[in-house]
N, C-alpha and C positions, 0 to 999 in steps of 0.2 A: 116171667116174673122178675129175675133177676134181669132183663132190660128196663122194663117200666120202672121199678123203685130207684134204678138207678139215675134214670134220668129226671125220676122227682127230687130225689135226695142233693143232687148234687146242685144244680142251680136254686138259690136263695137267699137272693137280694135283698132280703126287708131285711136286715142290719145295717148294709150300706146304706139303701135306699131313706132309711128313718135318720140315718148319721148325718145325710145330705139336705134334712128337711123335707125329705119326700113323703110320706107318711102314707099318701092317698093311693101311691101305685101299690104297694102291697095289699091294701085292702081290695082294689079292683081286682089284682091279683086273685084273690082269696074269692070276689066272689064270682069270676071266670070260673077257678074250681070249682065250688059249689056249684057251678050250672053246669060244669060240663059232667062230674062224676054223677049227679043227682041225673041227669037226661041218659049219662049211659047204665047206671044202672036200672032206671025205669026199663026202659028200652030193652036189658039184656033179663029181667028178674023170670019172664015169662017163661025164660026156654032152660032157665035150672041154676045151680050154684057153680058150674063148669061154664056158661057163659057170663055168670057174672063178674066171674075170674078174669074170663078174657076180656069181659068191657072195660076193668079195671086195668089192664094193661094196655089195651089203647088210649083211654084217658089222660094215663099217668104223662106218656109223650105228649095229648095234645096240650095239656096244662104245663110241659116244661116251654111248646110253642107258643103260649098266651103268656108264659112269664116270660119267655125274651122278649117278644112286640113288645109288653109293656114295660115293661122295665130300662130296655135299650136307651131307648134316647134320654132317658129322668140319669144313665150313668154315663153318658156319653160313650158308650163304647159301639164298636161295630160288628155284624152278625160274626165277622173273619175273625174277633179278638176272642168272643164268646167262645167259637168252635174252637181256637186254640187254647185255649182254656178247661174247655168239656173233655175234648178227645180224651185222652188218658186216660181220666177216669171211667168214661164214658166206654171207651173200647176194653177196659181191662175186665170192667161191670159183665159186658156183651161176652166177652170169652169166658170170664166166670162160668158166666150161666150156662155156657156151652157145653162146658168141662164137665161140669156138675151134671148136666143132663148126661151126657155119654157118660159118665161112669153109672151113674143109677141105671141105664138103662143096658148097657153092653157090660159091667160088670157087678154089679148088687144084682140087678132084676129083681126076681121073687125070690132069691134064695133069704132077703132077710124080713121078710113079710111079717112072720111070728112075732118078729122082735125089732116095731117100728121106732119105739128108741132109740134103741143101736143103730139103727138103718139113717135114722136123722142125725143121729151124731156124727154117722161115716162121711153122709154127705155135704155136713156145714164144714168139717176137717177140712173134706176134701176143696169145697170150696177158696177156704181161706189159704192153702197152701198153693190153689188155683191164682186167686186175683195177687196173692202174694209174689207169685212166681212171674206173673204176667208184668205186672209194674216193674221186678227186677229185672228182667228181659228190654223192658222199654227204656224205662230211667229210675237207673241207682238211687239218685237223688231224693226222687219223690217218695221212697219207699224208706229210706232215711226220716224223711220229713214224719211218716205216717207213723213209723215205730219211735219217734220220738213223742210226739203227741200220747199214745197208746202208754208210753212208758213213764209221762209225768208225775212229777211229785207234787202232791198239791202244795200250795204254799203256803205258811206259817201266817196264821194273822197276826195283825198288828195289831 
């Protein structure tokens, strides 16, 4: 889960794309989505809500591969600036979810079953001290970048 959202989350051009007069590739955009999660949860609804989970996490990547096609050439960039661009986010996402799963499962297990609150609190903690630890291991910088955003003040209107 924590791969799929992450590679839906993080590419999303329709702001540039609409800044540069492109309007139309988002909405192609949008309706590649709509055909690809409607055909894979068709396709998955039959075999129960644990495969629709997982259609949902194949889709989420192949809709991040429909927004780079389409989007690419409408920004002029190349698939090499994209990927340098995604990785980090994109690999800290992947370790997240790692972390997360191996602690749920070689450290919570069932001991906190009773009390699935707690258990979801431990592991969103854990998470964010996860992807937090991960970008400061990569780059300082970007995790700079991300607790400044997180930390804004909004601004006084005029």
């Amino acid at each position: 889960f924590a791969r799929a959202i992450s590679w839906r989350n993080i590419v999303a051009p329709s702001p540039a794309l609409n800044a540069i007069g492109k309007p139309g590739v988002p909405v192609r955009t949008a309706i590649a989505g709509a055909a690809i999660f409607a055909a894979s949860f068709v396709a998955a609804a039959q075999f129960g809500i644990m495969a629709v989970a997982m259609a949902w996490c194949v889709a989420a990547p192949l809709l991040l591969l429909a927004t780079v096609l389409l989007s690419r050439p409408a920004l002029g960039i190349g698939i090499g600036d994209m990927w340098r661009a995604l990785a980090l986010p994109a690999g800290s996402s992947i370790a997240m979810g790692a972390i997360v799963w191996t602690a749920d499962r070689w450290l919570v297990a069932n001991r906190l079953d009773a009390l699935p609150v707690l258990h979801l609190g431990l592991l969103v903690t854990v998470g964010v001290v996860a992807y937090a630890g991960v970008i400061h291991a990569a780059d300082r910088a970007a995790l700079s970048q991300i607790w400044s955003l997180i930390r804004r003040k909004p601004e006084a209107a005029v």
